[in-house]
C-alpha positions as CSV (number, residue, x, y, z in Angstrom):
1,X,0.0,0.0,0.0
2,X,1.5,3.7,-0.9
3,X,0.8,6.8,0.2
4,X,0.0,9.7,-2.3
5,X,1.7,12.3,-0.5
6,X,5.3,10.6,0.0
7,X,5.1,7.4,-2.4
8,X,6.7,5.6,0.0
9,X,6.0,2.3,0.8
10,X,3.9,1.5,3.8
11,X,4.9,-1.8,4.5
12,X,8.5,-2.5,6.4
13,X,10.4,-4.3,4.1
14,X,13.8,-4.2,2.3
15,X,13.4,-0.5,0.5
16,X,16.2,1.4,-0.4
17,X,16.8,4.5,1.4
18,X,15.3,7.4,-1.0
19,X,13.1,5.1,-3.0
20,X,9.6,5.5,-4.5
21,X,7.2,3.8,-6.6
22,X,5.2,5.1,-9.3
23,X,2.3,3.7,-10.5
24,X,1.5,3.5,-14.0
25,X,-0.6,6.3,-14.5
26,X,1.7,8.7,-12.5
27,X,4.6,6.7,-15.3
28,X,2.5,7.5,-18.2
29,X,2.0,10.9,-16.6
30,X,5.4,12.0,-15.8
31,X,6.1,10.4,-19.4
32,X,3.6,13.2,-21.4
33,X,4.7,16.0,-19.4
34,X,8.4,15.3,-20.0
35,X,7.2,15.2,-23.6
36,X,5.4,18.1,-23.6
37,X,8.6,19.6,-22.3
38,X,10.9,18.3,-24.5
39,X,8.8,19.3,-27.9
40,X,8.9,23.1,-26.8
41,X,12.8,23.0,-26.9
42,X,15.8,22.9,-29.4
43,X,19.0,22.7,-27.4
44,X,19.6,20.8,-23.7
45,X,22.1,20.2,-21.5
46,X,22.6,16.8,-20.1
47,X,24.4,16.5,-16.8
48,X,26.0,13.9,-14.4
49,X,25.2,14.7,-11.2
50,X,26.3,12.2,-9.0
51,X,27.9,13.2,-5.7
52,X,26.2,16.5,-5.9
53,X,25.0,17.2,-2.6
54,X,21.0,18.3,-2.2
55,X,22.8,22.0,-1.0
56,X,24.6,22.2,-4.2
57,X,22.0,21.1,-6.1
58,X,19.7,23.4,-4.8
59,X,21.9,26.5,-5.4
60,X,22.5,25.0,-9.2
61,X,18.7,24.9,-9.5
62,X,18.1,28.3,-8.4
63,X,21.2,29.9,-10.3
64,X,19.1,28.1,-13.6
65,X,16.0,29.6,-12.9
66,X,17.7,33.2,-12.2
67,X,18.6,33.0,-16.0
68,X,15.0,31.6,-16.6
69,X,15.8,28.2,-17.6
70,X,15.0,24.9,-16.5
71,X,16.6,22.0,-14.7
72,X,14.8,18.6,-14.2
73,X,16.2,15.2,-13.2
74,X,14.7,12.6,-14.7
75,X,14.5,8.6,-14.5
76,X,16.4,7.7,-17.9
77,X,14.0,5.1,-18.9
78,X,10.6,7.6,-18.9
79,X,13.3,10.4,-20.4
80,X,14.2,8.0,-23.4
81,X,10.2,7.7,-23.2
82,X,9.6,11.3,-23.2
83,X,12.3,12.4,-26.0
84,X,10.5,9.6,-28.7
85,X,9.6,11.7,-31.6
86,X,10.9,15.0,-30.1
87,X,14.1,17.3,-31.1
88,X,16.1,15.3,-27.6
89,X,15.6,12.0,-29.5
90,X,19.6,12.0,-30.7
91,X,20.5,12.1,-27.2
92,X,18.7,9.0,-26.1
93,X,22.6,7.2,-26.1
94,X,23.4,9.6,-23.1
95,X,20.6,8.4,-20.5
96,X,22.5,6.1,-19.0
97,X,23.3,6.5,-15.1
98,X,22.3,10.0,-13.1
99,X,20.6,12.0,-15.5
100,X,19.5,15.8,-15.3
101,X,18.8,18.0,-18.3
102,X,18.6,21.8,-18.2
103,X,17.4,23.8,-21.0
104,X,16.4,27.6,-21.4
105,X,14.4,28.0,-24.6
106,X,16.1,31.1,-26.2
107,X,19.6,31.3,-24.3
108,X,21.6,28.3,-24.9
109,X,25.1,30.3,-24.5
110,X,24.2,32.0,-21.2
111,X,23.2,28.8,-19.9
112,X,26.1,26.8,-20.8
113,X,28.5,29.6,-19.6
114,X,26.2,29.1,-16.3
115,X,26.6,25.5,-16.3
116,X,30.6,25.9,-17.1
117,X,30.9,27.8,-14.2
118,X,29.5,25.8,-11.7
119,X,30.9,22.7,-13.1
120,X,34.9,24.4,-12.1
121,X,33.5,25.4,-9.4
122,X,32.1,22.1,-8.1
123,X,33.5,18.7,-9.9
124,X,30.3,16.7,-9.1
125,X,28.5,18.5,-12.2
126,X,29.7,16.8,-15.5
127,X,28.2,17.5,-18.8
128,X,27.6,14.1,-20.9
129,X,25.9,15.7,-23.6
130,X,24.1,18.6,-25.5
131,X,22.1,19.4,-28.1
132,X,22.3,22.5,-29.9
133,X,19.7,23.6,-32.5
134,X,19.1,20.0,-32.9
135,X,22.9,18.9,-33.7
136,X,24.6,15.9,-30.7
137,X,27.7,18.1,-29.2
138,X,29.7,15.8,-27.2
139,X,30.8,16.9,-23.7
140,X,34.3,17.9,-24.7
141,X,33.0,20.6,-27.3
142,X,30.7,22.2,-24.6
143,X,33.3,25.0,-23.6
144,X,33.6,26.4,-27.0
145,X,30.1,27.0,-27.0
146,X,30.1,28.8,-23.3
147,X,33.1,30.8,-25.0
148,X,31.0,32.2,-27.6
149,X,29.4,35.4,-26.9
150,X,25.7,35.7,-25.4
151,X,22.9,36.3,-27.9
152,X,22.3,40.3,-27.1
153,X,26.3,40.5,-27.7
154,X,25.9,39.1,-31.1
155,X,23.3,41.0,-31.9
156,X,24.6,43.9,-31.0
157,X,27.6,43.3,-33.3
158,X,25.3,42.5,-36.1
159,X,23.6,45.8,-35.8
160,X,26.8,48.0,-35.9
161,X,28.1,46.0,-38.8
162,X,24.5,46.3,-40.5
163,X,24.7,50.3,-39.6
164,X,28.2,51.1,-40.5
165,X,28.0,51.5,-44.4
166,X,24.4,53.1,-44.0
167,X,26.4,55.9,-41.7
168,X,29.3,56.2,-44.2
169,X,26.6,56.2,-46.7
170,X,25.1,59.4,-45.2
171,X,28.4,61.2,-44.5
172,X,29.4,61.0,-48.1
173,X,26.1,62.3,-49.1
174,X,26.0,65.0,-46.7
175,X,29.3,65.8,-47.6
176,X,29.3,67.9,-50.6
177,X,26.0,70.2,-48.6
178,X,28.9,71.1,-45.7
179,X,31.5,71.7,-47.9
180,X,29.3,74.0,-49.9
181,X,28.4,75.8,-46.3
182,X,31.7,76.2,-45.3
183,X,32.8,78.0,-48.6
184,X,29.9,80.4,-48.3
185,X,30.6,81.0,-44.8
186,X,34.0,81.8,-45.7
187,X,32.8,84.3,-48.6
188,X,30.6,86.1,-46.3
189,X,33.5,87.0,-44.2
């Protein structure tokens, strides 16, 4: 007999210590919500966390959602479920052992500069995996992509190089209108 509240078994018994049971309608459940999750999202973050202790991984969940992204540990075999028919479905390889993936839906640099950082500073949080814009990136690639610039950098640069000829442009055309100011100013005098 479980409860709802805890999932925990009633019964004294041999249970490992942090164990629960799902049904199969909290399975399926869990399954479709994962799913829902995973179709609303182009690049993840998969991450090893064992060893991380609950304070750690506490302040890595609240650091994600500062930045607005999301972090959710998952049991690999509803995940694999869950990522069926979705753009995570090249990553189903990487499931194996402790599994969390963390994904921010427009951000991927500013999260995996996030998840860089508190990877050196704590060695319990290993990246297996991402995927970026639907393309695999192994683990050992993932620090060129929290080297790149964030997003509002790039665009940034992309607007002064789009606006550079426009403002040559003008001052070529506005130009001959000074010159021709500056010699009747000088004929006045």
């Amino acid at each position: 007999m479980l409860t709802s509240a805890w999932r925990t078994p009633l019964r004294l018994g041999r249970v490992p210590k942090g164990f629960f049971l799902m049904n199969k309608a909290e399975k399926q459940q869990m399954v479709h919500s994962l799913g829902e999750q995973f179709r609303s999202i182009e690049s993840a973050f998969l991450i090893n966390y064992r060893g991380l202790k609950v304070v750690d991984a506490t302040e890595l969940r609240r650091k994600i959602r500062e930045i607005n992204g999301c972090y959710v540990v998952v049991k690999n075999t509803l995940a694999m479920r869950a990522a069926k028919q979705t753009h995570l479905e090249p990553l189903e390889p990487y499931f194996e052992g402790p599994t969390a993936v963390a994904y921010h839906r427009t951000d991927v640099v500013g999260l995996a500069k996030l998840l860089m950082e508190l990877s050196k500073s704590n060695p319990n949080v290993a990246f297996k995996a991402a995927l970026v814009e639907g393309k695999v990136v192994p683990a050992s690639e993932i620090q060129a992509i929290a080297s790149m610039p964030s997003r509002e950098v790039m665009l940034s640069k992309l607007v002064f190089l789009l606006k550079a000829p426009l403002q040559r442009l003008h001052m070529v055309l506005k130009a001959p209108v000074r010159n021709l100011n500056l010699v009747l100013k000088q004929i006045q005098k």
